[in-house]
C-alpha positions as a Python dict, from the first residue, in 0.01 Angstrom:
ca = {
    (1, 'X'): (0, 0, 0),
    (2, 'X'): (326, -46, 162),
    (3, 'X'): (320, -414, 76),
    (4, 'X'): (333, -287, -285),
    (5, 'X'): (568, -48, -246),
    (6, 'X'): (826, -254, -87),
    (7, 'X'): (763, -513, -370),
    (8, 'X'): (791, -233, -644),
    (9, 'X'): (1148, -144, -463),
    (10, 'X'): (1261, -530, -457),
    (11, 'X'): (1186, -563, -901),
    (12, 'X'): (1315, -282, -937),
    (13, 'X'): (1607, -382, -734),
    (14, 'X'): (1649, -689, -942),
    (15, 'X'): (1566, -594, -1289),
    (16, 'X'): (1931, -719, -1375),
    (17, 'X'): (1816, -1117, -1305),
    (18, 'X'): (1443, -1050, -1374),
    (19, 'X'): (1527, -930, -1719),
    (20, 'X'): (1741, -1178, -1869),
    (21, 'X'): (1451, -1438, -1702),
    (22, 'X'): (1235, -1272, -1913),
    (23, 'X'): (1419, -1274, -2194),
    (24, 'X'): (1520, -1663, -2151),
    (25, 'X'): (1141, -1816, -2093),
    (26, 'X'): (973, -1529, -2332),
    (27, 'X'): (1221, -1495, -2614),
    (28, 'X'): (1227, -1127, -2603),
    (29, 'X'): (1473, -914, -2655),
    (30, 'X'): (1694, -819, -2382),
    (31, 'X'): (1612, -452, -2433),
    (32, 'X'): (1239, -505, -2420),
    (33, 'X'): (1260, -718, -2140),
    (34, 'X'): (1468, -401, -1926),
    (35, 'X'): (1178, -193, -1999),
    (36, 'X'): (893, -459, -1885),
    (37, 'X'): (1061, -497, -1611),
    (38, 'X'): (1105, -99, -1544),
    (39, 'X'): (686, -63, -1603),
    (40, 'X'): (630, -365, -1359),
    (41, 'X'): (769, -145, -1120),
    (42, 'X'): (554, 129, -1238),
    (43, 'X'): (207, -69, -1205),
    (44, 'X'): (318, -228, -883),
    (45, 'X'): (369, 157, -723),
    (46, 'X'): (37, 266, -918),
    (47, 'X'): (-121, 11, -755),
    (48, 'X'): (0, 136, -398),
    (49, 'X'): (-115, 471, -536),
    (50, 'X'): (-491, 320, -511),
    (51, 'X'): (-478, 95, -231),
    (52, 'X'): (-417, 478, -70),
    (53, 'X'): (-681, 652, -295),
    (54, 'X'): (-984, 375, -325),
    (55, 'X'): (-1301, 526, -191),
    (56, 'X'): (-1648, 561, -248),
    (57, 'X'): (-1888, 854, -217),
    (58, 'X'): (-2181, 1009, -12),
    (59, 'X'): (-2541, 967, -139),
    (60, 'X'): (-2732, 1225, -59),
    (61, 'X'): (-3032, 1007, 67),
    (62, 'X'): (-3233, 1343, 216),
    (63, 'X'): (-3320, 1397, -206),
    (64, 'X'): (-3634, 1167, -114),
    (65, 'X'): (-3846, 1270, 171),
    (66, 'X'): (-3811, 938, 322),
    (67, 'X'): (-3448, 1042, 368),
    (68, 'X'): (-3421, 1231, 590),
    (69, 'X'): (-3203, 1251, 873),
    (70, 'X'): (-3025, 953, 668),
    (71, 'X'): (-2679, 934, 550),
    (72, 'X'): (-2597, 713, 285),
    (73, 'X'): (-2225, 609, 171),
    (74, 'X'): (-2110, 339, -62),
    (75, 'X'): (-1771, 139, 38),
    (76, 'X'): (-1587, -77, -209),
    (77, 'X'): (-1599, -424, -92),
    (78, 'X'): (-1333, -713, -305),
    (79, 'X'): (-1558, -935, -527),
    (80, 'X'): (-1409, -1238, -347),
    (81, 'X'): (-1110, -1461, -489),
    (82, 'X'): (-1012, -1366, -826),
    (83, 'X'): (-897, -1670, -1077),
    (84, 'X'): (-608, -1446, -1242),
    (85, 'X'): (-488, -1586, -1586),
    (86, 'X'): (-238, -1439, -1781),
    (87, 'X'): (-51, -1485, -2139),
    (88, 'X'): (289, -1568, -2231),
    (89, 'X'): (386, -1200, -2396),
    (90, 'X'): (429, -1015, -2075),
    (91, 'X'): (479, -1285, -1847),
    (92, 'X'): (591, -993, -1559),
    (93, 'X'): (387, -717, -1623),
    (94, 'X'): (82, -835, -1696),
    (95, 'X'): (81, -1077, -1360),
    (96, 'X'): (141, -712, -1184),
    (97, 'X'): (-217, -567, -1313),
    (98, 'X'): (-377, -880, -1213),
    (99, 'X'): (-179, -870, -856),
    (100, 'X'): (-106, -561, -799),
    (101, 'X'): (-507, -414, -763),
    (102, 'X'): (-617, -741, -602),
    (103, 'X'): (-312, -682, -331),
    (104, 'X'): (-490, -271, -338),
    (105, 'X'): (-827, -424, -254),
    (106, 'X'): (-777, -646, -62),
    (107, 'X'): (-902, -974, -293),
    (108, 'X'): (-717, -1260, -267),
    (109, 'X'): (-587, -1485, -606),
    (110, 'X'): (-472, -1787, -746),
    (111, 'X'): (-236, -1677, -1026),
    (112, 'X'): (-265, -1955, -1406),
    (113, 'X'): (59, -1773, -1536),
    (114, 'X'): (74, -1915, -1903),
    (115, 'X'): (265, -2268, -1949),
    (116, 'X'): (543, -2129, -2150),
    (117, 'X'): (627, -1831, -1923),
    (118, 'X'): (569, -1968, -1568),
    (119, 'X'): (929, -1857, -1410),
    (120, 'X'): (849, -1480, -1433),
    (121, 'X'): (532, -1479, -1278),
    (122, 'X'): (617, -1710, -975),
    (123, 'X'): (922, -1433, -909),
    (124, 'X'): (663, -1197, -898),
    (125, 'X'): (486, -1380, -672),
    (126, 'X'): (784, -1472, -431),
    (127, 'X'): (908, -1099, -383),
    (128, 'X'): (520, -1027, -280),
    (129, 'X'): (562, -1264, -2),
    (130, 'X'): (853, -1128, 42),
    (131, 'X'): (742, -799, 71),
    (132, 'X'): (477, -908, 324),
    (133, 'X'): (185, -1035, 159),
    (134, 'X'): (10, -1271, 383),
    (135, 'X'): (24, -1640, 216),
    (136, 'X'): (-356, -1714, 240),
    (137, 'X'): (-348, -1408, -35),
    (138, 'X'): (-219, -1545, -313),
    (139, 'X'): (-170, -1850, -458),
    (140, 'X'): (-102, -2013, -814),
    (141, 'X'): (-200, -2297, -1060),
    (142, 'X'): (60, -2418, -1270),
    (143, 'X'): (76, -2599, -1613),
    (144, 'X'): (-120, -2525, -1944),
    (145, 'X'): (-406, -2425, -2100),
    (146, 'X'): (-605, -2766, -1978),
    (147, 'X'): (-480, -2625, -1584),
    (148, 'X'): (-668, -2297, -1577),
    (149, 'X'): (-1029, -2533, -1655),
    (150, 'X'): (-1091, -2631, -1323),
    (151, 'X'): (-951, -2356, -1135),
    (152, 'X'): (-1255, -2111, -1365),
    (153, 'X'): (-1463, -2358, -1305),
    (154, 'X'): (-1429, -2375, -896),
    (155, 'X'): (-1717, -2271, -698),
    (156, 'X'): (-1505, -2028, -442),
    (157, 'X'): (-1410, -1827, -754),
    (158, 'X'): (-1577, -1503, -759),
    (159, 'X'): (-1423, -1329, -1070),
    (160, 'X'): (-1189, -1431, -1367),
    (161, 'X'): (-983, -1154, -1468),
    (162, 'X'): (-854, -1322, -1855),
    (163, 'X'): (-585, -1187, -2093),
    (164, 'X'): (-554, -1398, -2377),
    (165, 'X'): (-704, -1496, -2674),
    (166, 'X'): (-1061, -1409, -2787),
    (167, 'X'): (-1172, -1804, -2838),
    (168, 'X'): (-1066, -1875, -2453),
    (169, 'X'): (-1183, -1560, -2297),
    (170, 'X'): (-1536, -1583, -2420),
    (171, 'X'): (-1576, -1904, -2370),
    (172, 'X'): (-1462, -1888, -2014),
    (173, 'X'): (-1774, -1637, -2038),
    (174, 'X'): (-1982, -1831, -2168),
    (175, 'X'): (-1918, -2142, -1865),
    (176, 'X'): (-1967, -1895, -1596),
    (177, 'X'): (-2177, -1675, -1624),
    (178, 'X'): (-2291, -1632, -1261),
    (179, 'X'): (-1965, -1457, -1184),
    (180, 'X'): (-1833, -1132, -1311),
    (181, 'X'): (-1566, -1236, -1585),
    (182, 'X'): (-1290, -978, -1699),
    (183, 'X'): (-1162, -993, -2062),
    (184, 'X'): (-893, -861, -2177),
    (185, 'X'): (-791, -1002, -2505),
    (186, 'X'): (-649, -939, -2848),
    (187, 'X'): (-654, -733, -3147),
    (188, 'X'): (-520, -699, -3505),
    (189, 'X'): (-441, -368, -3457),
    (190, 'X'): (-515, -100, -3779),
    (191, 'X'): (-309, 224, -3888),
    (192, 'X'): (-504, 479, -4077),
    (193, 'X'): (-225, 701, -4269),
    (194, 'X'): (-371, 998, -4426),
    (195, 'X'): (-227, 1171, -4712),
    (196, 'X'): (-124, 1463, -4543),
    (197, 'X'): (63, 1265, -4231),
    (198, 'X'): (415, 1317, -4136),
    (199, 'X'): (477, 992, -4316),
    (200, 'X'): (877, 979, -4175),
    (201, 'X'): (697, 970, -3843),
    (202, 'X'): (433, 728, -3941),
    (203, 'X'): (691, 493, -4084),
    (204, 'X'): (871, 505, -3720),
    (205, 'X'): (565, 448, -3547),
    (206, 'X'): (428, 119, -3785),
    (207, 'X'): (804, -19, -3798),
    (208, 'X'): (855, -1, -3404),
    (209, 'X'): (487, -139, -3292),
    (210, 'X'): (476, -416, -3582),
    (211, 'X'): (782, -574, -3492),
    (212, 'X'): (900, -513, -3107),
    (213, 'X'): (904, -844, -2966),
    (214, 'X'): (822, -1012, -3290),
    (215, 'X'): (472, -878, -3304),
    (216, 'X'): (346, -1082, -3015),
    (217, 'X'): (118, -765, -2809),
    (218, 'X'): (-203, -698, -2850),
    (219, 'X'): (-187, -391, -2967),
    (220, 'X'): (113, -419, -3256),
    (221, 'X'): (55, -269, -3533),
    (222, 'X'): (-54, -527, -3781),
    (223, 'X'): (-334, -362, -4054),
    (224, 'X'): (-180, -25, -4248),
    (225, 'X'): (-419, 144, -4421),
    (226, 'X'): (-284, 413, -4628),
    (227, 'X'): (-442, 679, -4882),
    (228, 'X'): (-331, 607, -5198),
    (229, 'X'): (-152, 928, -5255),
    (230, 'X'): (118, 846, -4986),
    (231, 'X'): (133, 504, -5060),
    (232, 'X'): (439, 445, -5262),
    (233, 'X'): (616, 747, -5035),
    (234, 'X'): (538, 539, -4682),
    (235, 'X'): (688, 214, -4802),
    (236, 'X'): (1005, 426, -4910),
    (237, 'X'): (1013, 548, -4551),
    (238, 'X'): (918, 230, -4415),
    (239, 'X'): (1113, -56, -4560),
    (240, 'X'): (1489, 109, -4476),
    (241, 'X'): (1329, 98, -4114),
    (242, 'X'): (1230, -254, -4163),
    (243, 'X'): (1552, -362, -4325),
    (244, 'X'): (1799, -208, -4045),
    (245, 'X'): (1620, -477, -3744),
    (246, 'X'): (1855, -670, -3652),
    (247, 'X'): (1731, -1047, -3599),
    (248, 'X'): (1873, -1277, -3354),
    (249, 'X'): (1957, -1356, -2998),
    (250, 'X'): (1689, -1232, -2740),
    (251, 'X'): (2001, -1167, -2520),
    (252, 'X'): (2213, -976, -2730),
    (253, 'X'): (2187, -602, -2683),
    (254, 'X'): (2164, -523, -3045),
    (255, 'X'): (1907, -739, -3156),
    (256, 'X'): (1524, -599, -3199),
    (257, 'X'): (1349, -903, -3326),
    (258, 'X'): (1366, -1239, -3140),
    (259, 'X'): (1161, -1557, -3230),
    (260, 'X'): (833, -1595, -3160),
    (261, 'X'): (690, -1821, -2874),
    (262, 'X'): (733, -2131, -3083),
    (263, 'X'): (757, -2315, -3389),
    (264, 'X'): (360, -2446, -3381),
    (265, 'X'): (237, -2042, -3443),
    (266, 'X'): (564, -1946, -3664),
    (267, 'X'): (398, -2226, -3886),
    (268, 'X'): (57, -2068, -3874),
    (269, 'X'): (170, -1721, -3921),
    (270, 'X'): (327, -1837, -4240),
    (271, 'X'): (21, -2022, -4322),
    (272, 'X'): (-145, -1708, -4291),
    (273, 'X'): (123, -1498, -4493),
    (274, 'X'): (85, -1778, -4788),
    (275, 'X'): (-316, -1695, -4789),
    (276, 'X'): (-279, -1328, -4814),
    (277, 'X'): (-27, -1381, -5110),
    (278, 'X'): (-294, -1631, -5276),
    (279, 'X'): (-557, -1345, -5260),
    (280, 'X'): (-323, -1117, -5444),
    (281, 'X'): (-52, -954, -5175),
    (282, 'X'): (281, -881, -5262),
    (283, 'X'): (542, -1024, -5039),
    (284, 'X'): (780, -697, -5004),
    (285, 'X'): (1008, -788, -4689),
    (286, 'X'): (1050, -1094, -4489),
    (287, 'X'): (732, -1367, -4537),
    (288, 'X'): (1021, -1666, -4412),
    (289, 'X'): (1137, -1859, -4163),
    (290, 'X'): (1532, -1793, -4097),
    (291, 'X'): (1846, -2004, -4025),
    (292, 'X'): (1855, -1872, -3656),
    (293, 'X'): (1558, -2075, -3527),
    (294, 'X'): (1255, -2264, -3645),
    (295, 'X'): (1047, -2012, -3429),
    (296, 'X'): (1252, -1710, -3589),
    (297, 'X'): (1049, -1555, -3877),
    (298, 'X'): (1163, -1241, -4077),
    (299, 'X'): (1004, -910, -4039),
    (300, 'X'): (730, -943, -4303),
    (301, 'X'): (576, -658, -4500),
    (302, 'X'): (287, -760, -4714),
    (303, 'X'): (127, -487, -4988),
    (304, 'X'): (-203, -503, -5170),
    (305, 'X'): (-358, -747, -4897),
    (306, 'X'): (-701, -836, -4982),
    (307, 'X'): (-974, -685, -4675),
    (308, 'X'): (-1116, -1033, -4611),
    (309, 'X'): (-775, -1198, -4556),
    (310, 'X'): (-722, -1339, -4216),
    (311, 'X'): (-424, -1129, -4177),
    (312, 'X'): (-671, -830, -4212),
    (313, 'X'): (-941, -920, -3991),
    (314, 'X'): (-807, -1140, -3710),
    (315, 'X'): (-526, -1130, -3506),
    (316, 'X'): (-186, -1281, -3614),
    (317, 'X'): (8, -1198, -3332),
    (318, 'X'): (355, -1224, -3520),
    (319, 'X'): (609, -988, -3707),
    (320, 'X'): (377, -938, -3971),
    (321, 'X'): (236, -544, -4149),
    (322, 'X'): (-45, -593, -4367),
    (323, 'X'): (-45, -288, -4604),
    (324, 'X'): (-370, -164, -4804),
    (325, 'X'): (-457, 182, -4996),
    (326, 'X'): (-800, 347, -4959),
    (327, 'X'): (-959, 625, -5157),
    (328, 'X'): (-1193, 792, -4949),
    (329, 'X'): (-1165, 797, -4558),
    (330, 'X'): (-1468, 642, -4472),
    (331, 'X'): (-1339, 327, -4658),
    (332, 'X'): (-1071, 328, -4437),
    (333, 'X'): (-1294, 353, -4120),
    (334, 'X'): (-1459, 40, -4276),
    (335, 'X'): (-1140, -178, -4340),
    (336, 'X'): (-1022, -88, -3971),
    (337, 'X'): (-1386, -188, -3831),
    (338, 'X'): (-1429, -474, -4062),
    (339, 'X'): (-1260, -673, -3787),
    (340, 'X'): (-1458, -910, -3487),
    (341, 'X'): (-1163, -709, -3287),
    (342, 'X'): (-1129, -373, -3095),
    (343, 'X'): (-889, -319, -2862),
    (344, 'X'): (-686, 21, -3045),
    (345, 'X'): (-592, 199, -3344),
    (346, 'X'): (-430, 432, -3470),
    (347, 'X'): (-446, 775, -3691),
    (348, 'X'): (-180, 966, -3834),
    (349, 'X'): (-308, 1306, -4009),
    (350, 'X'): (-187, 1660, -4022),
    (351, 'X'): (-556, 1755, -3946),
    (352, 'X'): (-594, 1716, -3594),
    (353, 'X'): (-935, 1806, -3607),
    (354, 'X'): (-1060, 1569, -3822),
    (355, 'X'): (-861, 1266, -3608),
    (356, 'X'): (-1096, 1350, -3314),
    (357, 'X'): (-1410, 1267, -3523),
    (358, 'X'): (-1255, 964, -3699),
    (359, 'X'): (-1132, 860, -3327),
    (360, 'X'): (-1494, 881, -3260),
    (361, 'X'): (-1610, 659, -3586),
    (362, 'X'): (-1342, 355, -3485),
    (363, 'X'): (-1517, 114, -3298),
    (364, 'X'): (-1210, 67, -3078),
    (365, 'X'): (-1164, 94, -2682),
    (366, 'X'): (-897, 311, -2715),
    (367, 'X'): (-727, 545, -3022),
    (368, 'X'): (-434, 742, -3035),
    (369, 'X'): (-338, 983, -3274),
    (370, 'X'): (-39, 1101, -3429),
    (371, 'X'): (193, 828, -3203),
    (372, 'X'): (196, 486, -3188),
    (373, 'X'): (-88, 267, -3142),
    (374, 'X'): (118, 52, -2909),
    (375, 'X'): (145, 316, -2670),
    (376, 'X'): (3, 164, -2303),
    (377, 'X'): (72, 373, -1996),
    (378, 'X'): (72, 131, -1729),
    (379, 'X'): (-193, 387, -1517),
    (380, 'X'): (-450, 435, -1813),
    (381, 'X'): (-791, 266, -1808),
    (382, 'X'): (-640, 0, -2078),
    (383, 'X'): (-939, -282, -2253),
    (384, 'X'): (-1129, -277, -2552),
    (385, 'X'): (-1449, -364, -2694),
    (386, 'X'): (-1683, -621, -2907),
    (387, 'X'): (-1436, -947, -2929),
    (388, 'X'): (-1164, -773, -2730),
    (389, 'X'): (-1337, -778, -2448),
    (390, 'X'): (-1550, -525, -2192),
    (391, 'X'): (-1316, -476, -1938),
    (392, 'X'): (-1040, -190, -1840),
    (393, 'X'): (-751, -242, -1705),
    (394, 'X'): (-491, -11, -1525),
    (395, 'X'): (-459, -52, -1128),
    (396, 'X'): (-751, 190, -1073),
    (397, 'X'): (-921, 48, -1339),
    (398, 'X'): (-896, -294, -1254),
    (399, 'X'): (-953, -191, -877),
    (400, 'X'): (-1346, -106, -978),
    (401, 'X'): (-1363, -416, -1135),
    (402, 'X'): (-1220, -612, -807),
    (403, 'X'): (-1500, -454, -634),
    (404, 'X'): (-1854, -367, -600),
    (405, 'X'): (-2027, -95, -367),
    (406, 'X'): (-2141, -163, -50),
    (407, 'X'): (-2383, 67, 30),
    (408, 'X'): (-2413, 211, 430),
    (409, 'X'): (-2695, 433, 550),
    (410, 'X'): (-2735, 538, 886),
    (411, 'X'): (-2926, 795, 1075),
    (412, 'X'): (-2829, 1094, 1166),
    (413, 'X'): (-3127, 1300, 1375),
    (414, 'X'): (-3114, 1670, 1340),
    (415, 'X'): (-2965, 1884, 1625),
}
């Protein structure tokens, strides 16, 4: 715990050079990079939090006969080394919930940081050491996708805890399945905005979470579905939002969209715009590539997109809002299921009562209502389901995954 905590106080202590790191290797925005760096600080002390708090419980072995005079406890053990790969998108913060519950259990990792964004994580990793964690504890694999092979493979590995893409994850599944495997991985995140939403708010919400850091989180807002009734009056409120981003330098203060990772997936997210305007969709913002970089593409609103369009069923992970009406709400529960996906969605509804039983009809790991579906504490139990994965993350979270009971009995004769 106090490892953690003295690392928490040393990022937090250099968020002025970690940021603009960030924002170099990642692209992102300076802005967004400040406030990755300010909840890296908040999973590293969460994590201290349950390297204080991780315990089992009593069994109460005298509920057999043949327990008597036992006690029985469970203890949580670490798995063994973890194989801890991250992604690219939050090259800081996302190392942290791999590192910082390992460090809380006591598990020791070798860190695949993604090829494009290694020079965040391995800071990470230095002010650990730095902090005191013992170098037989940690330890890291560098290079691309073709690196993190072996190290999965290796027979000392006890547990891969993945974020990434679905294709990778479950097929690092798939090769190991004698070890517990973690997934954490994406999502092409719906909006369900009912006629009676604040649709001002809605518009604030879908316009923030489509297009921070160009798109590229799992959880951005990407599928808007929309009762036809409030269609035309949410694109009103929408597209002044969309139109006031500014585009441009990831390390100028003012700008809210940077480029995406590179040019290789701005060509396939405009690949994937040009099918959804072949199946019908309007092009109403955006849909381009721009002068300020050939990995730079324009905040992209597309209307009247077609359900079995890839940009409606699979993850694009770029600056792109897929817009479709529905009639009746169970259509719309369809649409936003129709997807191999579920990590989280969203609702926006004056009927607050009526959100808590669609919440209960997405097949989604998480849904929140009335805010944006972007929203991650860095404490909550975060991790979807069907091809997003089975796991949760979140320190204590990802602690019980780290872990498995040990159970203790002893006896305990009667006075």
């Amino acid at each position: 715990a106090r490892i953690l905590d003295r690392a928490a106080a040393l990022v937090e202590h250099r968020s002025d050079s970690l940021a603009p790191l960030l924002a170099a290797e990642a692209g992102k925005p300076i802005t967004q990079a400040r406030g990755e760096v300010s909840r890296c600080v908040d999973t590293l002390r969460f994590s201290g939090a349950v390297a204080r708090t991780l315990a089992g419980e009593v069994v109460p072995m005298d509920a057999a006969d043949s327990g008597a005079d036992l006690v029985g406890m469970t203890i949580r053990e670490p798995v063994g080394v973890i194989a801890a790969i991250t992604p690219f998108n939050f090259p800081l913060n996302l190392v942290a919930h791999k590192l910082g519950p390992a460090v809380a259990v006591g598990a020791p990792v070798v860190l695949k940081p993604a090829g494009r964004t290694p020079l965040s994580a391995l800071a990470l990793a230095a002010i650990l050491r730095e902090a005191g964690l013992p170098t037989p504890m940690l330890g890291w694999v560098l290079g691309d996708a073709v690196a993190g092979e072996p190290l999965t493979a290796h027979p000392d590995v006890a547990m891969v805890s993945f974020t990434g893409s679905s294709t990778v994850g479950w097929a690092i599944r798939r090769a190991r399945p004698d070890i517990r495997v973690a997934l954490e991985l994406g999502n092409a995140t719906p909006v369900i905005v009912h006629h009676d939403a604040d649709l001002h708010a809605a518009a604030r919400a879908i316009a923030t979470s489509a297009f921070t850091h160009a798109g590229q989180s799992c959880i951005s807002v990407q599928r808007v579905l929309v009762h036809r009734e409030a269609h035309d009056d949410l694109l009103q409120h929408l597209i002044p939002l969309v139109d006031a981003l500014v585009v441009g330098d990831p390390l100028d203060d003012s700008t809210d969209v940077g480029p995406v990772i590179d040019s290789a997936s701005a060509d396939r997210i405009l690949e994937w715009i040009t099918e959804a305007t072949q199946l019908g969709a309007r092009v109403i913002r955006g849909g381009e590539r721009l002068p300020q970089g050939s990995a730079v593409i324009a905040p992209t609103v597309l209307d009247g997109v077609a359900p079995f369009a890839r940009v409606m069923r699979d993850e694009v992970f770029g600056p792109v809002v897929a817009v479709s009406v529905y009639d009746r709400v169970d259509d719309a529960i369809a649409i936003a299921n129709d997807s191999p996906l579920g990590l989280q969605a969203g609702i926006f509804t004056a009927r607050t009562d009526m959100a808590m039983a669609w919440a209960r009809r997405l097949d989604f790991g998480g849904v929140v209502i009335n805010e944006t579906p972007t929203f991650r504490a860095d404490h909550m139990p975060y991790g979807g389901v069907r091809g997003s994965g089975d796991a949760r993350e979140g320190p204590a979270a990802a602690a019980l995954e780290m872990t498995y009971p040990k159970l203790v009995i002893t006896r305990i004769p009667r006075a």
